[in-house]
Backbone atoms as SQL, in Angstrom:
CREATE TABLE atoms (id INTEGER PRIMARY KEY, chain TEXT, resi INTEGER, resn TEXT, atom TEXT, x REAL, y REAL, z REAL);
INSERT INTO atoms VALUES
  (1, 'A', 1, 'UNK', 'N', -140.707, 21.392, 4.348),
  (2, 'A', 1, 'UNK', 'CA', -140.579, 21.868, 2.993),
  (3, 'A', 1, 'UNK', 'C', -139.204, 22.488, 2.814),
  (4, 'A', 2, 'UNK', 'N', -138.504, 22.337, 1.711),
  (5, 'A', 2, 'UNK', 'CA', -137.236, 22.893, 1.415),
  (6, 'A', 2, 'UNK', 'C', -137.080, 24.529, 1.023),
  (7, 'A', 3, 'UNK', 'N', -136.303, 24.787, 1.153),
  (8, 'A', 3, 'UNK', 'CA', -136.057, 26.580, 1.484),
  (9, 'A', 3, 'UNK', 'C', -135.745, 26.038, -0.072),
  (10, 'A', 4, 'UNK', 'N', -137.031, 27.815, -0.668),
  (11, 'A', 4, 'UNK', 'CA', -136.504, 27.955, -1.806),
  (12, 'A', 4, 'UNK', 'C', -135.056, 28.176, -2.860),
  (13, 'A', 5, 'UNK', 'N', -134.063, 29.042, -1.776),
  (14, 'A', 5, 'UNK', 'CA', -133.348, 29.006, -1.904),
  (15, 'A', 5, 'UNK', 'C', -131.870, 29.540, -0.810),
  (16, 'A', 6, 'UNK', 'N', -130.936, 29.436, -0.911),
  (17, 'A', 6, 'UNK', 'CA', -129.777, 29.371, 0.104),
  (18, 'A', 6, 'UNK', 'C', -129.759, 31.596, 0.742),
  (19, 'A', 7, 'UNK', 'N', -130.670, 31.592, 1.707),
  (20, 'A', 7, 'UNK', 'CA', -130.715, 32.709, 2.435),
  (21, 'A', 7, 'UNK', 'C', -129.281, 33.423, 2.989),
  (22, 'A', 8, 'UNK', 'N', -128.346, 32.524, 3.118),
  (23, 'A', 8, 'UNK', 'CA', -127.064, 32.563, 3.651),
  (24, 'A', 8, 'UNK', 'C', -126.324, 32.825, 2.519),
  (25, 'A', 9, 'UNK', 'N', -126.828, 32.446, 1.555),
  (26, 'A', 9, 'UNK', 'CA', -125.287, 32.825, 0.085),
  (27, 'A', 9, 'UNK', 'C', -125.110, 34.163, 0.161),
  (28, 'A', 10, 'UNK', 'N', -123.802, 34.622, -0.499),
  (29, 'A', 10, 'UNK', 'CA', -123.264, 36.056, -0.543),
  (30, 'A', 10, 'UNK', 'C', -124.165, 36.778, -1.652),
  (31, 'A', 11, 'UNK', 'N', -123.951, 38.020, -1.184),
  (32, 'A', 11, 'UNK', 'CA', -124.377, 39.102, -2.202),
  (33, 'A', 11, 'UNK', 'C', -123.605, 38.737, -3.457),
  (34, 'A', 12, 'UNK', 'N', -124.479, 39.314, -4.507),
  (35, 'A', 12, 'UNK', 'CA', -123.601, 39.449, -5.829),
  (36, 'A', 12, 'UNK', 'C', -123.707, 40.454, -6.588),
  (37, 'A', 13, 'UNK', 'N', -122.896, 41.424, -6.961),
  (38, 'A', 13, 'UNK', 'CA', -123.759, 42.764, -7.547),
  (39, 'A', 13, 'UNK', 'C', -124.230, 42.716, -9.238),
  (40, 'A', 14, 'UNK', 'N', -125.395, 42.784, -9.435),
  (41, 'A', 14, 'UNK', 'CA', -125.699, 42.324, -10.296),
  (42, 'A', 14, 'UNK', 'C', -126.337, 43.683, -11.730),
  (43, 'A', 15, 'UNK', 'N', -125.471, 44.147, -12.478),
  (44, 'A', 15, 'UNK', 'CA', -126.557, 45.403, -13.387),
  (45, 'A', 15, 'UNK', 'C', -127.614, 44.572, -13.776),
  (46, 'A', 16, 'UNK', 'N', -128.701, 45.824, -13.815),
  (47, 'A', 16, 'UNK', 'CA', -130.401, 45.512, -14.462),
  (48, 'A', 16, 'UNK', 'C', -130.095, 46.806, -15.419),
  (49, 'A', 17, 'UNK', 'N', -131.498, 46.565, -16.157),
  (50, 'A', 17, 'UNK', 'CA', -131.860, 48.020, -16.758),
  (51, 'A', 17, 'UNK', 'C', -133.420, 48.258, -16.171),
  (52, 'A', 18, 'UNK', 'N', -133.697, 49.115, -16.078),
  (53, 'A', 18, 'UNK', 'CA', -135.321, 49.602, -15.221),
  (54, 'A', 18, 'UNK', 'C', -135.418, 50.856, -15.926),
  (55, 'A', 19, 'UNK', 'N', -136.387, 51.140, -15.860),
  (56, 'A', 19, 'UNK', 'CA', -137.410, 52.077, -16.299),
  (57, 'A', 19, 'UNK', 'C', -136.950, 53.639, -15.679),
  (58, 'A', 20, 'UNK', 'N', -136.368, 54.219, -16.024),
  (59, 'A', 20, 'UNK', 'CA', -135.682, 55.414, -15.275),
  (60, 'A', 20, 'UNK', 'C', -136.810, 56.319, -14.825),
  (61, 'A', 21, 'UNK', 'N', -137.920, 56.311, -15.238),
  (62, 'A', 21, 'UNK', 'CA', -138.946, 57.268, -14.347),
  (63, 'A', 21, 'UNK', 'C', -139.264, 56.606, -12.818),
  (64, 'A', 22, 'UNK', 'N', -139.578, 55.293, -13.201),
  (65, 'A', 22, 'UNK', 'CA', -139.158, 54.136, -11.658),
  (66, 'A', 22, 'UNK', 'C', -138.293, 54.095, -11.009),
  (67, 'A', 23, 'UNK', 'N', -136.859, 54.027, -11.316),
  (68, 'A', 23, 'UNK', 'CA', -136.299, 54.661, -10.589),
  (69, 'A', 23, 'UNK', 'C', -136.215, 55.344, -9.775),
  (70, 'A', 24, 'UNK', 'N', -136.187, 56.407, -10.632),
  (71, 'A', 24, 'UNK', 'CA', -136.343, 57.978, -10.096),
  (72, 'A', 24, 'UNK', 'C', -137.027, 57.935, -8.461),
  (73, 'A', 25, 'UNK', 'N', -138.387, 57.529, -9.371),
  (74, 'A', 25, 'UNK', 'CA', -139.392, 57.837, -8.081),
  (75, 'A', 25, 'UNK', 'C', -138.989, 57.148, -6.784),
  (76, 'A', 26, 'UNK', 'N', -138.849, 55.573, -7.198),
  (77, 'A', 26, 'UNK', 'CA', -138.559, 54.821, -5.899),
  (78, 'A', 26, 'UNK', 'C', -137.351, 55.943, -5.386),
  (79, 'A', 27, 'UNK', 'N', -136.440, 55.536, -5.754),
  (80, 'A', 27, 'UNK', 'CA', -135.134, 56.415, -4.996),
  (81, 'A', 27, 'UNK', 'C', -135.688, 57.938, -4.110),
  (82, 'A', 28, 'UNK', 'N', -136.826, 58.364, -4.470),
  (83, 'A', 28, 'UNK', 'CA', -137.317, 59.871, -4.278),
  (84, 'A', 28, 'UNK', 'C', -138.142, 59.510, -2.815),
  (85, 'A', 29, 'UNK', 'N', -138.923, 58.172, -2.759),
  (86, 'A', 29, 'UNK', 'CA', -139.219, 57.312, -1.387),
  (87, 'A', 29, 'UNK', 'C', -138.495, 56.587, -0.774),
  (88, 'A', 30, 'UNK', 'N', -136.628, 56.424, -1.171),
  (89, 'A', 30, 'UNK', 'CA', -135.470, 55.622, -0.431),
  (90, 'A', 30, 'UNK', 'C', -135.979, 54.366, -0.131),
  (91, 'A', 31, 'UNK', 'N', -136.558, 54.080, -1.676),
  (92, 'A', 31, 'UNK', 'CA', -136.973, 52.454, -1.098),
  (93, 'A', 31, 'UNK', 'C', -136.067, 51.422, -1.652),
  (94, 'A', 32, 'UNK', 'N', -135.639, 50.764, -0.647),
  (95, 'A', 32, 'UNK', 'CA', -134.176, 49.893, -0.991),
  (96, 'A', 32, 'UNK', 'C', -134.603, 48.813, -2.022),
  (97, 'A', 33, 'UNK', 'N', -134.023, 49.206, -2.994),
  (98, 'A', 33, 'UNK', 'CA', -133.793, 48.636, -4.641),
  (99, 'A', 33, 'UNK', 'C', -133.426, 47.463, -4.302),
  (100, 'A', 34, 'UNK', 'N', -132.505, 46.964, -3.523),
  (101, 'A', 34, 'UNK', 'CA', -132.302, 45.637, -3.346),
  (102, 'A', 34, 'UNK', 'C', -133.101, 44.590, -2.844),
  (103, 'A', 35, 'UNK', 'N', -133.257, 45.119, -1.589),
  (104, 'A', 35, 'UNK', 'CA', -134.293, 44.386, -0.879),
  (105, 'A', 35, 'UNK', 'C', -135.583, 44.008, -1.411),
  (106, 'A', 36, 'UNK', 'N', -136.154, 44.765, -2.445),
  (107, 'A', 36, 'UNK', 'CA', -137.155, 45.152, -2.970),
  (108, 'A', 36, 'UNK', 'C', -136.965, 43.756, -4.208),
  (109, 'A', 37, 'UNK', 'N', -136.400, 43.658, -4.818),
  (110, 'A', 37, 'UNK', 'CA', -135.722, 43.207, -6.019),
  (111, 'A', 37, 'UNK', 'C', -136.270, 41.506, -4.955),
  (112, 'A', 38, 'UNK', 'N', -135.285, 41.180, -4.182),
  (113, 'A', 38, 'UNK', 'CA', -135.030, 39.809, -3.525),
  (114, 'A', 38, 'UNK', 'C', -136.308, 39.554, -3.390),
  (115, 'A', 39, 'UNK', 'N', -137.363, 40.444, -2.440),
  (116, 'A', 39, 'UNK', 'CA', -139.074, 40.005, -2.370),
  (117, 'A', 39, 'UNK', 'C', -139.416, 39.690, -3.349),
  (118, 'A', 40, 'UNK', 'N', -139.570, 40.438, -4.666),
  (119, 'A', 40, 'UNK', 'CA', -140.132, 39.979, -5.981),
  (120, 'A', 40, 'UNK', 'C', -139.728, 39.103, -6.469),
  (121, 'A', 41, 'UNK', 'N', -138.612, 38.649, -6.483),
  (122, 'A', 41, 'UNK', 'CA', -137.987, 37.000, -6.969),
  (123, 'A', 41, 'UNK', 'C', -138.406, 35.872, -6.259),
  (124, 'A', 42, 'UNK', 'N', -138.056, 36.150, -4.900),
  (125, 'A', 42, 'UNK', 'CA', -138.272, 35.115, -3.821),
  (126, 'A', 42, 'UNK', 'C', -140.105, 34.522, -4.470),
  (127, 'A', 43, 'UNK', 'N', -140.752, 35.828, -4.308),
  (128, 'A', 43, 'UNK', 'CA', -142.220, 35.621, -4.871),
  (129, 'A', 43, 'UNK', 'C', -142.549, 34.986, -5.831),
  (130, 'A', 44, 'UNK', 'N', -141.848, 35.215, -6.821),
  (131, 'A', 44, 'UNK', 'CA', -141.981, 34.664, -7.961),
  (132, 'A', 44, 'UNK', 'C', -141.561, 33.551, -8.554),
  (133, 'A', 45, 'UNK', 'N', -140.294, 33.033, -7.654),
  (134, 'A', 45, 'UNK', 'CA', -139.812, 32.091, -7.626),
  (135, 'A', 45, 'UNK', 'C', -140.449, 30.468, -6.946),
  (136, 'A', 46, 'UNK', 'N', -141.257, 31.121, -5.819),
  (137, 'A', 46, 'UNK', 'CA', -142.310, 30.255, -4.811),
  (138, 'A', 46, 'UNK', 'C', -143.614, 30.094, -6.156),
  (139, 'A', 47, 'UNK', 'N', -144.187, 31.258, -6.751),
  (140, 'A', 47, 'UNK', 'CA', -145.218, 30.493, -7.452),
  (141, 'A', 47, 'UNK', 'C', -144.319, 29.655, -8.505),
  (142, 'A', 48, 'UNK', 'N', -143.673, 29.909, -9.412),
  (143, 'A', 48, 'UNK', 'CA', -143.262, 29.121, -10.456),
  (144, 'A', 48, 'UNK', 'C', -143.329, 27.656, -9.619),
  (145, 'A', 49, 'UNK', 'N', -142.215, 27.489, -8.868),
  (146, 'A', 49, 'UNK', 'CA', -141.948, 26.275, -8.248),
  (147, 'A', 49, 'UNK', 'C', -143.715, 24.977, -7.369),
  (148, 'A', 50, 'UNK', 'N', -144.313, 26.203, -7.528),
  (149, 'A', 50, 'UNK', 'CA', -145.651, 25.738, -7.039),
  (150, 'A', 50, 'UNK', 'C', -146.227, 25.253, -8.267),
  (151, 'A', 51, 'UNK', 'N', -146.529, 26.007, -8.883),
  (152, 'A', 51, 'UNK', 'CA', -146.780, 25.476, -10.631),
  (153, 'A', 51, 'UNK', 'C', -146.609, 24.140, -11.113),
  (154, 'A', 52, 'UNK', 'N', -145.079, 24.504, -10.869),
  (155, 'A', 52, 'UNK', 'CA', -144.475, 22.997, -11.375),
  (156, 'A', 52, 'UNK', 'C', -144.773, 21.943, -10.627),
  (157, 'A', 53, 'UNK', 'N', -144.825, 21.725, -9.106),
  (158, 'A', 53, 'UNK', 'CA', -145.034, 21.049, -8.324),
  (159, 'A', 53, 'UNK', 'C', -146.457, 20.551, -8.654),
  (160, 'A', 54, 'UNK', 'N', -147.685, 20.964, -8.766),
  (161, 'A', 54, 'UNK', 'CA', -148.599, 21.422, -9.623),
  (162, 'A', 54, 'UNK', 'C', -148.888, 20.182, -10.627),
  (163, 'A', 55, 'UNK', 'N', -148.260, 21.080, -11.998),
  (164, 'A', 55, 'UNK', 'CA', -147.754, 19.772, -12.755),
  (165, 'A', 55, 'UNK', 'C', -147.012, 18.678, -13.100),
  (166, 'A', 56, 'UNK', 'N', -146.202, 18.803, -12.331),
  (167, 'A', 56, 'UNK', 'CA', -145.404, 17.221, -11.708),
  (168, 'A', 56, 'UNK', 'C', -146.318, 16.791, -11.206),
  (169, 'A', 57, 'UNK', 'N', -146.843, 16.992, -10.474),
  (170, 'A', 57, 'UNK', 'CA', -148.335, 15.990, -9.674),
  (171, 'A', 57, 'UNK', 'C', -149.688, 15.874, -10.107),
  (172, 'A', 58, 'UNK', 'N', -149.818, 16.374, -11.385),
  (173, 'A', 58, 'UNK', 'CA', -151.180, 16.174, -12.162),
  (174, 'A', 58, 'UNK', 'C', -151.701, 15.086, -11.906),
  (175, 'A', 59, 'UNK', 'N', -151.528, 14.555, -12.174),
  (176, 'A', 59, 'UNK', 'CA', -151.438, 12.724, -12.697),
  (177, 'A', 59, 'UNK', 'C', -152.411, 12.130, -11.120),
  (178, 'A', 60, 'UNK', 'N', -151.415, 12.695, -10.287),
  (179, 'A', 60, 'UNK', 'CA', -151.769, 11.891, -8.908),
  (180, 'A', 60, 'UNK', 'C', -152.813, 12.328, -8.159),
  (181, 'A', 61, 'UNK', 'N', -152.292, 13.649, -8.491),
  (182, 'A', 61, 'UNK', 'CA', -153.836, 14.799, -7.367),
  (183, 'A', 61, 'UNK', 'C', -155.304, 14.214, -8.161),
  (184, 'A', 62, 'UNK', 'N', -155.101, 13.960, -9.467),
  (185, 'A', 62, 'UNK', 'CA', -156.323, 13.859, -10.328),
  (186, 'A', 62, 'UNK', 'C', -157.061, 12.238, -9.284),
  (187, 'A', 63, 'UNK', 'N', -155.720, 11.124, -9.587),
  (188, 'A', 63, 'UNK', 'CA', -156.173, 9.826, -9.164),
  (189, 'A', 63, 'UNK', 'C', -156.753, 10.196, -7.553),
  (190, 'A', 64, 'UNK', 'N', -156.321, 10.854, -6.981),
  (191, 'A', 64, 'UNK', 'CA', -156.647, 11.112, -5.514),
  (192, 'A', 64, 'UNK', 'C', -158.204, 11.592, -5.286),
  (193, 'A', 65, 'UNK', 'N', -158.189, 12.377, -6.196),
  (194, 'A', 65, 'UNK', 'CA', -159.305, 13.190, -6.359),
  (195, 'A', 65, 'UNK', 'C', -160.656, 11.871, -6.532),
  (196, 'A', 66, 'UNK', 'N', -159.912, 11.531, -7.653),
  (197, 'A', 66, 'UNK', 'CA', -160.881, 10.251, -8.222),
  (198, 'A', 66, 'UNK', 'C', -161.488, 9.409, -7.133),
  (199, 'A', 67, 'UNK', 'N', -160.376, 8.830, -6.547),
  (200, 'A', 67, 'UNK', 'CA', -160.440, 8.051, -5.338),
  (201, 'A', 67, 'UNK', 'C', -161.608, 8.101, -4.105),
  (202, 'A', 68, 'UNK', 'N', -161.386, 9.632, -3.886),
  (203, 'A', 68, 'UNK', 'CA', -162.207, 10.611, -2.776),
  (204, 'A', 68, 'UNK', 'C', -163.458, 10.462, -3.461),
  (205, 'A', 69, 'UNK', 'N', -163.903, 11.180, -4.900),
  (206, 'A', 69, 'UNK', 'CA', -165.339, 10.808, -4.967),
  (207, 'A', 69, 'UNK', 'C', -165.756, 9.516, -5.002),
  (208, 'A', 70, 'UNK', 'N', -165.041, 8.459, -5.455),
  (209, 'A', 70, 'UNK', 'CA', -165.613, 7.052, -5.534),
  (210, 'A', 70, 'UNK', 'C', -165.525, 6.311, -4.464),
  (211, 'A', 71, 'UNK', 'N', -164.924, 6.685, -3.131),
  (212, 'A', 71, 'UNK', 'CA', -164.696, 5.732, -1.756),
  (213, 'A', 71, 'UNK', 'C', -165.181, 6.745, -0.725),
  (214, 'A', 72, 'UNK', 'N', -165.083, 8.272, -1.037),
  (215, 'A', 72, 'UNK', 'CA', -164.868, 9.155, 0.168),
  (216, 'A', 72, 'UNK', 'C', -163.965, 9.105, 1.125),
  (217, 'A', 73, 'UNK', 'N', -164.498, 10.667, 1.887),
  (218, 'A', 73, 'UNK', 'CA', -162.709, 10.475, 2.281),
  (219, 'A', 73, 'UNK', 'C', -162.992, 9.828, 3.842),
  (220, 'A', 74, 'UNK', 'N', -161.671, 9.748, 4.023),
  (221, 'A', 74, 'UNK', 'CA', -161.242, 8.975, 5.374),
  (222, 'A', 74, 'UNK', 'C', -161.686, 9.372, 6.518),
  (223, 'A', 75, 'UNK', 'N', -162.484, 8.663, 7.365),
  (224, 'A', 75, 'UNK', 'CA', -162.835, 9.404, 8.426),
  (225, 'A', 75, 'UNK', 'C', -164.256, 9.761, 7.965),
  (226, 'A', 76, 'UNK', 'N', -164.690, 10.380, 7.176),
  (227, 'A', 76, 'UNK', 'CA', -165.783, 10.809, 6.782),
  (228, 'A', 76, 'UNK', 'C', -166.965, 11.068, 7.879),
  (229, 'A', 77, 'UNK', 'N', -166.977, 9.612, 8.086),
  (230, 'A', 77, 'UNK', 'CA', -168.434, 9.632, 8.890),
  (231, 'A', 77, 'UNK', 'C', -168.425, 9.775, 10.404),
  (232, 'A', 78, 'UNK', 'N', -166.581, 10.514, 10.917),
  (233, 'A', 78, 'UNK', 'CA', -166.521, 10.925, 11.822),
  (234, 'A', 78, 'UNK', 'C', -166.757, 12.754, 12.241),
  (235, 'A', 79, 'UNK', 'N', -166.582, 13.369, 10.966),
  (236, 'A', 79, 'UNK', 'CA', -166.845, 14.611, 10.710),
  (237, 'A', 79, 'UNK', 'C', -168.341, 15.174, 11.195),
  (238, 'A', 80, 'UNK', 'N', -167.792, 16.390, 12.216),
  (239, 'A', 80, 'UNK', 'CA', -169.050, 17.124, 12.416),
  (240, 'A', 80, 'UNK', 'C', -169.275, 18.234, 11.939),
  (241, 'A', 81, 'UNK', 'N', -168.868, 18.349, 10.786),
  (242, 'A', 81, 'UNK', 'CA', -169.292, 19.800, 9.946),
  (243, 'A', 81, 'UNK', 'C', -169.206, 19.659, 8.379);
C-alpha cells in the first residue's frame, strides 16, 4: 500500500487560529502542538482516502459481493469454521 504521504518532506511553519482556552490548556500539559496536529491529519487523511477508495470501488465490491452470493466463495467447501 502507498504511504499516505512523503514522511521525509521538510517542515513548513504553518499559522492556524485555535481556540485560545485550548491552547492554553494543552501548553499547561506541554503537549507538542505539532506533533499533535501531524496525528490528526495523518488520521484524517487515511479515512478520507479510505472513503474514496470506498467509492471508487462501489461498482466492483457490489459485483463481487454479487458474485459470492450467487457462486460462493472459493474454497468454500474446504473451510472448517
Amino acid at each position: 500500500m502507498a504511504e499516505l504521504y512523503n514522511t521525509a518532506a521538510p517542515k513548513k511553519a504553518a499559522n492556524l487560529s485555535i481556540n485560545s482556552d485550548l491552547l492554553s490548556k494543552s501548553r499547561e500539559l506541554n503537549i507538542n502542538l505539532s506533533a499533535t496536529l501531524e496525528r490528526a491529519l495523518k488520521e484524517e487523511l487515511s479515512k478520507l482516502e479510505a472513503s474514496q477508495w470506498v467509492d471508487k470501488n462501489r461498482t466492483a465490491i457490489k459485483r463481487y459481493n454479487d458474485f459470492i452470493e450467487q457462486h460462493g466463495c472459493f474454497g468454500e467447501e474446504f473451510r472448517e469454521f
